[in-house]
VMD Tcl script that builds the backbone (N, CA, C; Angstrom):
set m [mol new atoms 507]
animate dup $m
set s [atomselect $m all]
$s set {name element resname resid chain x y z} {
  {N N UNK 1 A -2.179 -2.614 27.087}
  {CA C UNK 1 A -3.158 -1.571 27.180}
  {C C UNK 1 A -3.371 -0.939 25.797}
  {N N UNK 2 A -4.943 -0.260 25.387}
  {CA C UNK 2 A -4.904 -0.195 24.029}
  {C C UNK 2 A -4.793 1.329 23.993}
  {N N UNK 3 A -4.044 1.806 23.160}
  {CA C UNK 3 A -3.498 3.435 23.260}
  {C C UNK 3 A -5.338 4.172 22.655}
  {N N UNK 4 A -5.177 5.167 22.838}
  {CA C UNK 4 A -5.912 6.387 22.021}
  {C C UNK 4 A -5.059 7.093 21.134}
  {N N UNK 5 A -5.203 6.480 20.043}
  {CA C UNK 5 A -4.385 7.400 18.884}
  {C C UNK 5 A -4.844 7.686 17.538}
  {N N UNK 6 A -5.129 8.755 16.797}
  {CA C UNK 6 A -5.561 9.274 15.933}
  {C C UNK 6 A -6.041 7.642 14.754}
  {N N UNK 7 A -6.774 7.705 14.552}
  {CA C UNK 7 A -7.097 6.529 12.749}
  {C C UNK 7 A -7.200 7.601 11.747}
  {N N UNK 8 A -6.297 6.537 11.216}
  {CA C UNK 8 A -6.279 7.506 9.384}
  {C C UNK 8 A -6.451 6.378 8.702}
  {N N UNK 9 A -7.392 6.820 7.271}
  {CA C UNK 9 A -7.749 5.815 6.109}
  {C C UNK 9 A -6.625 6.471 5.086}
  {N N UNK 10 A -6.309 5.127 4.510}
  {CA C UNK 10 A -5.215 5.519 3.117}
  {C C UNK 10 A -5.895 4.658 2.301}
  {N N UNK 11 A -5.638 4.746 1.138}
  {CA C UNK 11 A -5.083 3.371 0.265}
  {C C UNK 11 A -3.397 3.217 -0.364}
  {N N UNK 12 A -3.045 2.126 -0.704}
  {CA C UNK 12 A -2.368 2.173 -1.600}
  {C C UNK 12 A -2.377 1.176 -2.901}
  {N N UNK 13 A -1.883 1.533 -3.897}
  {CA C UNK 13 A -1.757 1.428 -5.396}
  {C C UNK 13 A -0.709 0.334 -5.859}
  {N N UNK 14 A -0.740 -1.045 -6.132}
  {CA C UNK 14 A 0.237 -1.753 -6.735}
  {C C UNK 14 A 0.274 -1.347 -8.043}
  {N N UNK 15 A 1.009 -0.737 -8.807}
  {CA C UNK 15 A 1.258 -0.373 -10.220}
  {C C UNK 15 A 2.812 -1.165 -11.019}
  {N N UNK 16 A 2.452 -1.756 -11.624}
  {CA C UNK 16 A 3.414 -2.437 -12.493}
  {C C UNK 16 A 3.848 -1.929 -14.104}
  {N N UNK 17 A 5.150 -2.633 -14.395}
  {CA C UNK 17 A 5.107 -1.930 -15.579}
  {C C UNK 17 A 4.847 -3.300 -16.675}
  {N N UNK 18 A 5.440 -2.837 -17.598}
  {CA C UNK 18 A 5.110 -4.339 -18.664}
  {C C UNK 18 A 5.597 -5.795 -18.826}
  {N N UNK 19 A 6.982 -4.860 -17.643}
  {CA C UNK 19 A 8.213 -6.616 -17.709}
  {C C UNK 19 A 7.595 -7.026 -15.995}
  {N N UNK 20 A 6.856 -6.898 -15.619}
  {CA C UNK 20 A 5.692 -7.019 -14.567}
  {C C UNK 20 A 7.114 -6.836 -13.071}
  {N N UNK 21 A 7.873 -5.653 -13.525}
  {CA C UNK 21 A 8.491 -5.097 -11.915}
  {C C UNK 21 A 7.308 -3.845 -11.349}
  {N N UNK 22 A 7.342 -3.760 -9.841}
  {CA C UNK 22 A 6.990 -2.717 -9.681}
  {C C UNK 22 A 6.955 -1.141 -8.824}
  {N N UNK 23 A 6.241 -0.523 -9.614}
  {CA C UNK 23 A 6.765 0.741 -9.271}
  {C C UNK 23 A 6.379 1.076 -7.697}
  {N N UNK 24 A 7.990 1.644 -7.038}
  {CA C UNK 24 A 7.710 2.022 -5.455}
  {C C UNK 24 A 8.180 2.924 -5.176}
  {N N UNK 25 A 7.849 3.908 -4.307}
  {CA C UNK 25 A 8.846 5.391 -4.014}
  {C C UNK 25 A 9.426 5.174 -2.613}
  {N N UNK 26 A 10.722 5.463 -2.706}
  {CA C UNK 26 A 11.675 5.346 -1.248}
  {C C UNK 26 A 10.989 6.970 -0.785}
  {N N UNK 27 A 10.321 6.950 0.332}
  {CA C UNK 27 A 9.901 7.912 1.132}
  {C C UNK 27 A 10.563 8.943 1.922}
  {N N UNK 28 A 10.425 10.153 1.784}
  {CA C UNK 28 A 11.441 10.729 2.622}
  {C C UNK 28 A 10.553 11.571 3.008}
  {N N UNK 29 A 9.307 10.844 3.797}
  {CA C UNK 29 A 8.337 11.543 4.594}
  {C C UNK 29 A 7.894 10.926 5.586}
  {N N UNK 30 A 8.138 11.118 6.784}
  {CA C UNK 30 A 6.708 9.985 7.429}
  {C C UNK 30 A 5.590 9.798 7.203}
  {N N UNK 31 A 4.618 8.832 7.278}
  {CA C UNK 31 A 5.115 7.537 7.768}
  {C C UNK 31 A 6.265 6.446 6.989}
  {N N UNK 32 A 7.077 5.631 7.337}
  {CA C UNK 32 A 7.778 4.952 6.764}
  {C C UNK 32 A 9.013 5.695 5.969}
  {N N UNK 33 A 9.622 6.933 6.654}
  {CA C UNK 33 A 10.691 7.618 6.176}
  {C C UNK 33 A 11.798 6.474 5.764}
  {N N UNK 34 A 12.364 6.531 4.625}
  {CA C UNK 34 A 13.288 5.938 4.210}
  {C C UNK 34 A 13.334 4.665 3.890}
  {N N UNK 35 A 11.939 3.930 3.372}
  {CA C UNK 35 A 11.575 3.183 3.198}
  {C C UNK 35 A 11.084 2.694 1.965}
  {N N UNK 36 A 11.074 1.644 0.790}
  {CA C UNK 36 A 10.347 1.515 -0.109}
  {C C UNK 36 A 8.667 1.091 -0.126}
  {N N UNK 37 A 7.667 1.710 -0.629}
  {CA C UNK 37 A 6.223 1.190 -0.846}
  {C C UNK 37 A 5.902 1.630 -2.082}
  {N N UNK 38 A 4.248 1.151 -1.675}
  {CA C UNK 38 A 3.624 1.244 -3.074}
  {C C UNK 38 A 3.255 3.194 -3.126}
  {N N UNK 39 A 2.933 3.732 -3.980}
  {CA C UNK 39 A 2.372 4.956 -3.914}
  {C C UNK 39 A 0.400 4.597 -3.511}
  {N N UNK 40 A 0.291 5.827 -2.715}
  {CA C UNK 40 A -1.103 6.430 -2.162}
  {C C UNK 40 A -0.829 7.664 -1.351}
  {N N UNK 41 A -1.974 7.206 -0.070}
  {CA C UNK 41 A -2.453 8.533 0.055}
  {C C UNK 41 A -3.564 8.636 1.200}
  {N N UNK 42 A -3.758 9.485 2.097}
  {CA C UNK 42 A -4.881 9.471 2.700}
  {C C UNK 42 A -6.422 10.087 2.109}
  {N N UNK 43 A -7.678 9.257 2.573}
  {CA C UNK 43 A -8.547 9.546 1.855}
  {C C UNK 43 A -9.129 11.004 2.201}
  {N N UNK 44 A -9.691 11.883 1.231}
  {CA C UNK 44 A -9.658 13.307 1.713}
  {C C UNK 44 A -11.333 13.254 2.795}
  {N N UNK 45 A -11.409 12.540 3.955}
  {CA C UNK 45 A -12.849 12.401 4.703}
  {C C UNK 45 A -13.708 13.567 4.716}
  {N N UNK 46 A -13.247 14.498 4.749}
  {CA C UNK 46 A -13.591 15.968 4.602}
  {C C UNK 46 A -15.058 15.861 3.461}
  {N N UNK 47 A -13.925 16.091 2.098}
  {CA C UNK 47 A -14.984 15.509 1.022}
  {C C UNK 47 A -15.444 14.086 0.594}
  {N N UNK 48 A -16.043 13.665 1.796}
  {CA C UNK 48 A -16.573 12.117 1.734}
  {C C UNK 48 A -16.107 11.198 0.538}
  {N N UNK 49 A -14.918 11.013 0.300}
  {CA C UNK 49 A -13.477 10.567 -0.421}
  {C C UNK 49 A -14.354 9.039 -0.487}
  {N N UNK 50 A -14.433 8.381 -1.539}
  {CA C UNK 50 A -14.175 6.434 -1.395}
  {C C UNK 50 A -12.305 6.100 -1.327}
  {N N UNK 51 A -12.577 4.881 -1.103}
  {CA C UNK 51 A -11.316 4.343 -1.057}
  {C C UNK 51 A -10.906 4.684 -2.710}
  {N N UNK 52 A -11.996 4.067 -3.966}
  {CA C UNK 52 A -11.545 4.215 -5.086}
  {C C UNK 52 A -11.396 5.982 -5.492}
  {N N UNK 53 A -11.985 6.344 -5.382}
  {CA C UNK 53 A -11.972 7.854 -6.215}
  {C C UNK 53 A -9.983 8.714 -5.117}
  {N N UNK 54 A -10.397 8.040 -3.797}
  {CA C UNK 54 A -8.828 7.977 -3.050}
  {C C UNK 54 A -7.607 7.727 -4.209}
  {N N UNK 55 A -7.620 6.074 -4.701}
  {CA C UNK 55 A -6.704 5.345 -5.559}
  {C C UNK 55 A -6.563 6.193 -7.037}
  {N N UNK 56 A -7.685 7.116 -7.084}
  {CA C UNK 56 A -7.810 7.290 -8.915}
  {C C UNK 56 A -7.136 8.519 -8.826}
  {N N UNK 57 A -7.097 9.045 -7.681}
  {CA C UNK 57 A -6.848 10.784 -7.478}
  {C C UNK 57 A -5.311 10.627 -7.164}
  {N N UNK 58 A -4.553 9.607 -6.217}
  {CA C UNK 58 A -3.441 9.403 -5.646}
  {C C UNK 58 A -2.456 8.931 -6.766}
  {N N UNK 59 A -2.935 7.871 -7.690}
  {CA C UNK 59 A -2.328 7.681 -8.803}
  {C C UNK 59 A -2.435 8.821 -9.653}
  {N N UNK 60 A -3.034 9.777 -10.647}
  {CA C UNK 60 A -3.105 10.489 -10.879}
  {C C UNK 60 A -2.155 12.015 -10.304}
  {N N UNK 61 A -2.096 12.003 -9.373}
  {CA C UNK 61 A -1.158 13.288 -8.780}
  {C C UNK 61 A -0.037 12.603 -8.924}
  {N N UNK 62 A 0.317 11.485 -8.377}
  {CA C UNK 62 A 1.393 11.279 -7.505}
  {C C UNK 62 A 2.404 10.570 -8.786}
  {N N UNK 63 A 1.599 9.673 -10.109}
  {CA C UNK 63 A 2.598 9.083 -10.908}
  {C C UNK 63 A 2.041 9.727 -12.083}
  {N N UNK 64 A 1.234 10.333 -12.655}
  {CA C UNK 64 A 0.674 10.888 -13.884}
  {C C UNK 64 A -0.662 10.109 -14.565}
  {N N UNK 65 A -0.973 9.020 -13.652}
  {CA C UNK 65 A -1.457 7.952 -14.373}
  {C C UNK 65 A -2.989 7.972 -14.702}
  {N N UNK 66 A -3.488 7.869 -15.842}
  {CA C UNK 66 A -5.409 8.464 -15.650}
  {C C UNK 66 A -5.551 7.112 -15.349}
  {N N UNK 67 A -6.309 6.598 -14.453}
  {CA C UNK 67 A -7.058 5.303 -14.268}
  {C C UNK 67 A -8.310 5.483 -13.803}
  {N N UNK 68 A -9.563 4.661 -13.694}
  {CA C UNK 68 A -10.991 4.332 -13.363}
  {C C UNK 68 A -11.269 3.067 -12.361}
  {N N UNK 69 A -12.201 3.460 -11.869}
  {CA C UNK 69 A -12.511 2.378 -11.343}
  {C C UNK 69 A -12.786 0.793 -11.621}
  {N N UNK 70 A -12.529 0.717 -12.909}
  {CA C UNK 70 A -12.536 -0.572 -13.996}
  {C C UNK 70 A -10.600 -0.687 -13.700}
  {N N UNK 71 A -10.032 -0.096 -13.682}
  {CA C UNK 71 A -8.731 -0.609 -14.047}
  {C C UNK 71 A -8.283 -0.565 -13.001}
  {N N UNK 72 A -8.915 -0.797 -11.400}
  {CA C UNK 72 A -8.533 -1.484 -10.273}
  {C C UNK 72 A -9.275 -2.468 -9.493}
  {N N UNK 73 A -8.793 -3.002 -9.023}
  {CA C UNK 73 A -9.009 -4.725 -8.449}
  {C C UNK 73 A -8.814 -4.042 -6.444}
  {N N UNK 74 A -9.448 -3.954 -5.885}
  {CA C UNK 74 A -9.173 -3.964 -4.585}
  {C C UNK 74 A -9.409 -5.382 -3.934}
  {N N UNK 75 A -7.847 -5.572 -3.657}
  {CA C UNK 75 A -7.158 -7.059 -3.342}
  {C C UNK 75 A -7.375 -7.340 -1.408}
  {N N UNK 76 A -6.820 -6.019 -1.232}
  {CA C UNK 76 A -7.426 -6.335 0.592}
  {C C UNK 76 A -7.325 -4.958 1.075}
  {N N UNK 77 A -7.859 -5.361 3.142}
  {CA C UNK 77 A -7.925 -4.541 3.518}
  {C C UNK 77 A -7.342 -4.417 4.267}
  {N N UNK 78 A -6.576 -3.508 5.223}
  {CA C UNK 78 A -5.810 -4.453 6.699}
  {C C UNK 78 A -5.880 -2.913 7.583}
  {N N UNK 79 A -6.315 -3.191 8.872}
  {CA C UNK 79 A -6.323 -2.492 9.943}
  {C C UNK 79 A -4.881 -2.887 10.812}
  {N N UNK 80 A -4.452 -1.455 10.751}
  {CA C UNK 80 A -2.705 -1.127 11.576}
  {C C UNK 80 A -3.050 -1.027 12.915}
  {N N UNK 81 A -2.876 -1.381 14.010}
  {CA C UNK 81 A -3.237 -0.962 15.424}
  {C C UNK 81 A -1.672 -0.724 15.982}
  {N N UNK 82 A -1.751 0.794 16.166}
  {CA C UNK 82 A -0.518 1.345 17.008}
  {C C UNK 82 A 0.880 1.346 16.160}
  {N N UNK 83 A 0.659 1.783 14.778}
  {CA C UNK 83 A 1.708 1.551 13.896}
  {C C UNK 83 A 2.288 3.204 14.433}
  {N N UNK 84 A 3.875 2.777 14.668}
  {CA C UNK 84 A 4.973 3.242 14.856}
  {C C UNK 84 A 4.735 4.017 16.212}
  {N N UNK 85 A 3.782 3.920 17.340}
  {CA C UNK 85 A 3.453 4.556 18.323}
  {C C UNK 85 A 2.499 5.856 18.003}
  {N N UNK 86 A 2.252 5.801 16.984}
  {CA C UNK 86 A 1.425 7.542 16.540}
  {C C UNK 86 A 0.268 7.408 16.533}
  {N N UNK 87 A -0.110 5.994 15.282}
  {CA C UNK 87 A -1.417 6.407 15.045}
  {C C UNK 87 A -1.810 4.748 14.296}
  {N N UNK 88 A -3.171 4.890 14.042}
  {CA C UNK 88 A -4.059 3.587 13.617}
  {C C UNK 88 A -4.204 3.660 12.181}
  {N N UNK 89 A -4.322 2.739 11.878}
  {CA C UNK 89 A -4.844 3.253 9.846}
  {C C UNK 89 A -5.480 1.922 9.295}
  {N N UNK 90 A -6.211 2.283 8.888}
  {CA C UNK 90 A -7.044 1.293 7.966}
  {C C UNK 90 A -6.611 1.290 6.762}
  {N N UNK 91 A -6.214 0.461 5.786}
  {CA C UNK 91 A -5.716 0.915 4.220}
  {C C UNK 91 A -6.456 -0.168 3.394}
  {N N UNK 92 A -6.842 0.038 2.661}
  {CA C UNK 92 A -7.318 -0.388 1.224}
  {C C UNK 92 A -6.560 -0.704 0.247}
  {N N UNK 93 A -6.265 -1.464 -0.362}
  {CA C UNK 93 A -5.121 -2.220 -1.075}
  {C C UNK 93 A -5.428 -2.830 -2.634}
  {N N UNK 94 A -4.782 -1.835 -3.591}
  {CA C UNK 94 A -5.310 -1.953 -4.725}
  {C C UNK 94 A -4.606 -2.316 -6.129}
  {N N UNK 95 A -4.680 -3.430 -6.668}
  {CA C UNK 95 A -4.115 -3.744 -8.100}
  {C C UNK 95 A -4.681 -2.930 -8.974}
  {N N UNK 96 A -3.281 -2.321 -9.683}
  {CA C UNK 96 A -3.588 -1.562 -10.650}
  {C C UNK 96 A -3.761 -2.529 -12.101}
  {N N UNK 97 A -4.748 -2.466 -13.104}
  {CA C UNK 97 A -4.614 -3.265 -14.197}
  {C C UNK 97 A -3.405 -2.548 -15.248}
  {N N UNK 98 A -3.867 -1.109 -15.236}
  {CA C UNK 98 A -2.829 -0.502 -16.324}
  {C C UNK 98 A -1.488 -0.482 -15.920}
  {N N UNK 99 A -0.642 -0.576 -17.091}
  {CA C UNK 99 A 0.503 -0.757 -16.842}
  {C C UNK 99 A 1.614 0.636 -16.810}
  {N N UNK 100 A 2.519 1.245 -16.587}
  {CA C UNK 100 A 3.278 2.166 -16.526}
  {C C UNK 100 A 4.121 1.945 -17.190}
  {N N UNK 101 A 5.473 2.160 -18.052}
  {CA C UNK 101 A 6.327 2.318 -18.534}
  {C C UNK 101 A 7.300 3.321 -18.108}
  {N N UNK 102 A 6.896 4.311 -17.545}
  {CA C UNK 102 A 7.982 5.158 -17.317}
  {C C UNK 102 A 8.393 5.502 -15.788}
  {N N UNK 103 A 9.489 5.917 -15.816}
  {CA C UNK 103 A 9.757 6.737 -14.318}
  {C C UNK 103 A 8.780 7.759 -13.764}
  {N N UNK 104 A 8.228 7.965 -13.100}
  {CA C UNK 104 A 7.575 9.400 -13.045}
  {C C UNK 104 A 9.160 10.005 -12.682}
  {N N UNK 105 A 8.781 11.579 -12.424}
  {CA C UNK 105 A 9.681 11.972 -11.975}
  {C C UNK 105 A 9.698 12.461 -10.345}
  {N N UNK 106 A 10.526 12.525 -9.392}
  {CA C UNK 106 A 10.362 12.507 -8.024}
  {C C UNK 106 A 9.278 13.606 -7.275}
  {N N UNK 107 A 8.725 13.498 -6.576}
  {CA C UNK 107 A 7.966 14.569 -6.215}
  {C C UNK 107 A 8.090 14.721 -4.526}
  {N N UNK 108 A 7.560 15.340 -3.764}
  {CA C UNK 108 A 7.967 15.535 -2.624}
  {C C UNK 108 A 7.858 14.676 -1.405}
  {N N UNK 109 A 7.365 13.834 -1.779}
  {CA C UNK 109 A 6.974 12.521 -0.830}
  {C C UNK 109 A 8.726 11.392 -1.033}
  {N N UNK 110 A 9.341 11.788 -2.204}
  {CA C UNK 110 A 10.338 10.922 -2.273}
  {C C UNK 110 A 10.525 10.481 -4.032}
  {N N UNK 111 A 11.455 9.429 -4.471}
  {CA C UNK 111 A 11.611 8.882 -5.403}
  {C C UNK 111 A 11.272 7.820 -5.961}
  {N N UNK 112 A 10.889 7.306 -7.388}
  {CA C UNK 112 A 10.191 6.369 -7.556}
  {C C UNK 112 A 11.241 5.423 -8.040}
  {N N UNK 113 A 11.192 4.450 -8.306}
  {CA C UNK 113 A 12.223 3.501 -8.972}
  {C C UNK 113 A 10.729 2.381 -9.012}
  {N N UNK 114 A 11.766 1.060 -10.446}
  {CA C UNK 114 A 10.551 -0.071 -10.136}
  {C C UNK 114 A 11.670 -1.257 -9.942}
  {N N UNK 115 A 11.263 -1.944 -8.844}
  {CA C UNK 115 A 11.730 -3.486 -8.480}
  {C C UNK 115 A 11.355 -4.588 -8.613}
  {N N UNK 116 A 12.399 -5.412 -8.431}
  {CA C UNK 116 A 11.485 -6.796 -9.046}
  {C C UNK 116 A 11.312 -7.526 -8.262}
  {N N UNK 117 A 10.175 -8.586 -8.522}
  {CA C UNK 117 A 9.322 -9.372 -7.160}
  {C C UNK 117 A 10.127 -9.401 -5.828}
  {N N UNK 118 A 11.648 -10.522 -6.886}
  {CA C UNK 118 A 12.441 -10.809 -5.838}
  {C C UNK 118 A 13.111 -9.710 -4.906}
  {N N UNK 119 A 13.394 -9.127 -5.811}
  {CA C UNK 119 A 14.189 -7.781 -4.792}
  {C C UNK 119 A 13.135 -7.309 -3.876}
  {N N UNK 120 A 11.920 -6.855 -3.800}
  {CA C UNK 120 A 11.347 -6.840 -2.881}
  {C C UNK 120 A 11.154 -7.370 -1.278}
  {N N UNK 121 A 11.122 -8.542 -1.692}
  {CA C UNK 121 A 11.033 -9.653 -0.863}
  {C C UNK 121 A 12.520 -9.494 -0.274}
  {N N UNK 122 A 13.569 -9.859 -0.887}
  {CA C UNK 122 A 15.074 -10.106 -0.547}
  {C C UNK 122 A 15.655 -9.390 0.030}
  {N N UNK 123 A 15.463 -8.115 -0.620}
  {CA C UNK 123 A 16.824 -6.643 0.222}
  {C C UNK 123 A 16.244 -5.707 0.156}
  {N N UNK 124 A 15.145 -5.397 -0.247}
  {CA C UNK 124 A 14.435 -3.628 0.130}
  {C C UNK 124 A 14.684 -3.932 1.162}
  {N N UNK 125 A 14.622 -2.236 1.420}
  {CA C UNK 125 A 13.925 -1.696 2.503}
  {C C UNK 125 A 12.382 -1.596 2.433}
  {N N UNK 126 A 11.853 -2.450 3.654}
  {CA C UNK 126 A 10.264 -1.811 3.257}
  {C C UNK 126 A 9.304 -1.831 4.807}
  {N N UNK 127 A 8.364 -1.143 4.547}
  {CA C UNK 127 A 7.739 -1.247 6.241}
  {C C UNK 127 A 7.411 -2.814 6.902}
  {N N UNK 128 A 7.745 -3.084 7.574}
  {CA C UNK 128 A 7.659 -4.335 8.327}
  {C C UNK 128 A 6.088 -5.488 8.087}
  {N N UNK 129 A 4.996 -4.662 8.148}
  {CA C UNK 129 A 3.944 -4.977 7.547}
  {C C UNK 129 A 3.210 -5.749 6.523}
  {N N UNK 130 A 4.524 -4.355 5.464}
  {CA C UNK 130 A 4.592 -5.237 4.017}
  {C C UNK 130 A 5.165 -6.577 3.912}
  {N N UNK 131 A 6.160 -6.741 4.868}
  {CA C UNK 131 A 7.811 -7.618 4.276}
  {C C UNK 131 A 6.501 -8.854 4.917}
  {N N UNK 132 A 5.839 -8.849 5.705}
  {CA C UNK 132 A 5.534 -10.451 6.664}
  {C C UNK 132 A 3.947 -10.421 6.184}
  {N N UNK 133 A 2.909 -9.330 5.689}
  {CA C UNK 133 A 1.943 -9.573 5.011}
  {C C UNK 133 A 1.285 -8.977 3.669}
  {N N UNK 134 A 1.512 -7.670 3.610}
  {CA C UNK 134 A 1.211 -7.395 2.401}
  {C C UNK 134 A 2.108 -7.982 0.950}
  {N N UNK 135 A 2.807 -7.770 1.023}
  {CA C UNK 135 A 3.305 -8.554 0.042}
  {C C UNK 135 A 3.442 -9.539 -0.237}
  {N N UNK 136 A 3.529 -10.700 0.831}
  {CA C UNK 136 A 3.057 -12.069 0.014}
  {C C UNK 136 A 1.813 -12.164 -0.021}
  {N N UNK 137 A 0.805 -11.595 0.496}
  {CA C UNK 137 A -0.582 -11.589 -0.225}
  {C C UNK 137 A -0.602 -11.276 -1.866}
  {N N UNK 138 A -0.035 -10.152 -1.564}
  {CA C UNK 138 A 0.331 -9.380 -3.280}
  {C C UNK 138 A 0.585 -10.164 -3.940}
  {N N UNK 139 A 2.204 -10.993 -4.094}
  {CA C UNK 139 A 2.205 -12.352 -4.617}
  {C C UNK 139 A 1.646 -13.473 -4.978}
  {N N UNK 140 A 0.928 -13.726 -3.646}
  {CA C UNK 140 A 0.356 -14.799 -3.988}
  {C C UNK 140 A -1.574 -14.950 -4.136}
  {N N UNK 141 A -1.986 -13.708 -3.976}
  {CA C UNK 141 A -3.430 -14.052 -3.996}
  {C C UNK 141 A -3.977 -12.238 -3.866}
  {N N UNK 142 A -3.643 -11.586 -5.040}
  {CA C UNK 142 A -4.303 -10.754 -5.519}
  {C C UNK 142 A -5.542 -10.216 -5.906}
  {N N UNK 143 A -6.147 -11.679 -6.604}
  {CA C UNK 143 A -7.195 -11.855 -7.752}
  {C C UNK 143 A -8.527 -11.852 -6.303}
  {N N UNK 144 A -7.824 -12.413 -4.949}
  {CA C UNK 144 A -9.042 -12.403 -4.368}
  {C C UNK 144 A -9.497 -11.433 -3.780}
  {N N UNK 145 A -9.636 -11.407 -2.261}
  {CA C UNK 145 A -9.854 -10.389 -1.323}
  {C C UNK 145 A -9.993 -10.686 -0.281}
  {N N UNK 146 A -8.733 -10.007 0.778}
  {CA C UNK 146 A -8.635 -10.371 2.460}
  {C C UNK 146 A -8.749 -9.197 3.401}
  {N N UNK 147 A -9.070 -9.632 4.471}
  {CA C UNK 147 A -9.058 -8.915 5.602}
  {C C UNK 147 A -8.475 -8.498 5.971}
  {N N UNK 148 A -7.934 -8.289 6.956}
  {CA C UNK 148 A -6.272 -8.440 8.012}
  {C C UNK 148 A -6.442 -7.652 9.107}
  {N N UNK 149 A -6.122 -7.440 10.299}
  {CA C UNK 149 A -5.568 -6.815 11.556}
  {C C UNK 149 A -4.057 -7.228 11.599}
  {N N UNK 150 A -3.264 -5.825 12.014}
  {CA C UNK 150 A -2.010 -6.096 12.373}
  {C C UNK 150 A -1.856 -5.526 13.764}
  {N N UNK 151 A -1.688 -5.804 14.869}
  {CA C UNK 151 A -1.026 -5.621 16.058}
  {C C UNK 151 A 0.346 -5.342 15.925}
  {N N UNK 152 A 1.079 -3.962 15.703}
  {CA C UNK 152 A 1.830 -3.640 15.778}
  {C C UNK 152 A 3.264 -2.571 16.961}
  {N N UNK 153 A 3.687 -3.212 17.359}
  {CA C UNK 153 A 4.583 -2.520 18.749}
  {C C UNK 153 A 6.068 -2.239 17.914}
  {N N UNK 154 A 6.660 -1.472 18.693}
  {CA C UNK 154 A 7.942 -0.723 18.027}
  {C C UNK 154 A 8.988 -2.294 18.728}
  {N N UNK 155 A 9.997 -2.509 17.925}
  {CA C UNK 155 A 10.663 -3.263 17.616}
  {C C UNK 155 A 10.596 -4.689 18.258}
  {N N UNK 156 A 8.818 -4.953 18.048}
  {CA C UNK 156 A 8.581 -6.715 16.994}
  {C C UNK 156 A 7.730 -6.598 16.029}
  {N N UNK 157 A 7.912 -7.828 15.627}
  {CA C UNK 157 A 7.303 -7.981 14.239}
  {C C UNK 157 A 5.769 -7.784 14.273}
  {N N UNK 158 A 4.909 -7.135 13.307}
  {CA C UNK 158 A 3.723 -7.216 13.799}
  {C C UNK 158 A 3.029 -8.470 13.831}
  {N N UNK 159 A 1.724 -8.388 14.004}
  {CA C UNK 159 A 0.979 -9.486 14.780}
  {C C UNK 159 A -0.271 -9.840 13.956}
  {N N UNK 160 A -0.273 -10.509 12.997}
  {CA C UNK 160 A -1.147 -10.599 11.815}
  {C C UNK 160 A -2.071 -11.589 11.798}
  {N N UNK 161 A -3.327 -11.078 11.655}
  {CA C UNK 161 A -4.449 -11.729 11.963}
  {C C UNK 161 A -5.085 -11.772 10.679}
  {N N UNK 162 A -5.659 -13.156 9.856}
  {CA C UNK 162 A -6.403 -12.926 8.425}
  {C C UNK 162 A -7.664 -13.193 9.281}
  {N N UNK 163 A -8.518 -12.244 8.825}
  {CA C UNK 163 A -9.593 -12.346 9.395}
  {C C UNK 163 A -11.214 -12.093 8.601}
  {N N UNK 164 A -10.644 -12.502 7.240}
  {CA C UNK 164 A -11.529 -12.971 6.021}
  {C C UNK 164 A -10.362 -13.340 4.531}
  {N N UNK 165 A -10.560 -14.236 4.286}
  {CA C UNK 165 A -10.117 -14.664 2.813}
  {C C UNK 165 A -10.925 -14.910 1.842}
  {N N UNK 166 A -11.431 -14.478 1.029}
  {CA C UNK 166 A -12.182 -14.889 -0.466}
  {C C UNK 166 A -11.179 -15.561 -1.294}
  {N N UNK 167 A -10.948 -16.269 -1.971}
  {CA C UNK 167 A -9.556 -16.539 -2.839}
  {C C UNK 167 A -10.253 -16.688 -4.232}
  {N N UNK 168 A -9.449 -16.209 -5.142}
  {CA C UNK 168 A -10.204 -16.627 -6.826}
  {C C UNK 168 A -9.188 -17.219 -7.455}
  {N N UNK 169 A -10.028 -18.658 -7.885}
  {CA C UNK 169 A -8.826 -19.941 -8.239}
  {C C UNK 169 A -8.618 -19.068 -9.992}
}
mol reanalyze $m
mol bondsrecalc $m
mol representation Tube
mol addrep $m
């Protein structure tokens, strides 16, 4: 049966540094309390927010970082259905070109650290989503641009549907 539950738009921000690890904050907020991701943000709908001016404002608060709409690549999109029993979310999914060098310093959403490919993949902690689709998209096909639906229920794996691929050889 399909719930009635709130949709929220986010994006989030792949930001790397120069030895190409990257930067993620362990969350100590819901959604995904205690978890590693990328930094974002919900889009402010109020003030008719884009996904990009979302990414330029979220990076900017959240790691210090000035970026434009030239120095991001929006890689995909993926619709959450029934993530964690609460709520729906659409997210926008964005390569950052500029690079970071530093730590930010922690802010109230949690701590930042940067990891490397493998560790990602291997032993984070990270939302379930990421571990089986966003991130090997990330890996492996950035440059293009995908779709996605995830069918998600509390303890299985979600249910991942590509439901457009562009790929750039």
């Amino acid at each position: 049966m399909k719930q009635l539950l709130p949709f929220k738009i986010s994006v989030l921000v792949h930001i790397r540094d120069s030895a190409g690890r990257l930067l993620l904050i362990e969350r100590n907020k819901a959604p995904n309390e205690g978890l590693w991701s990328c930094i974002g943000g919900k889009l402010e709908m109020g003030l008719g927010e884009s996904p990009f001016e979302c990414a330029i404002r979220e990076t900017g608060e959240e790691v210090g970082l000035a970026v434009s709409e030239e120095d991001l690549h929006l890689f995909a999109m993926i619709s959450e259905k029934n993530y964690e029993d609460k709520s729906h979310w659409l997210m926008f999914l964005f390569d950052c070109h500029k690079r970071l060098d530093r730590l930010p310093e922690a802010i109230d959403e949690g701590r930042f650290a940067f990891h490397s490919p493998e560790s990602i993949l291997e032993d984070l902690p990270i939302p379930e989503t990421d571990r089986v689709a966003l991130w090997p998209l990330y890996f492996n096909d950035r440059k293009g641009f995908t779709v996605m639906r995830a069918e998600c229920a509390l303890e299985k794996p979600p249910d991942v549907t590509i439901e457009e691929c562009q790929n750039q050889d």
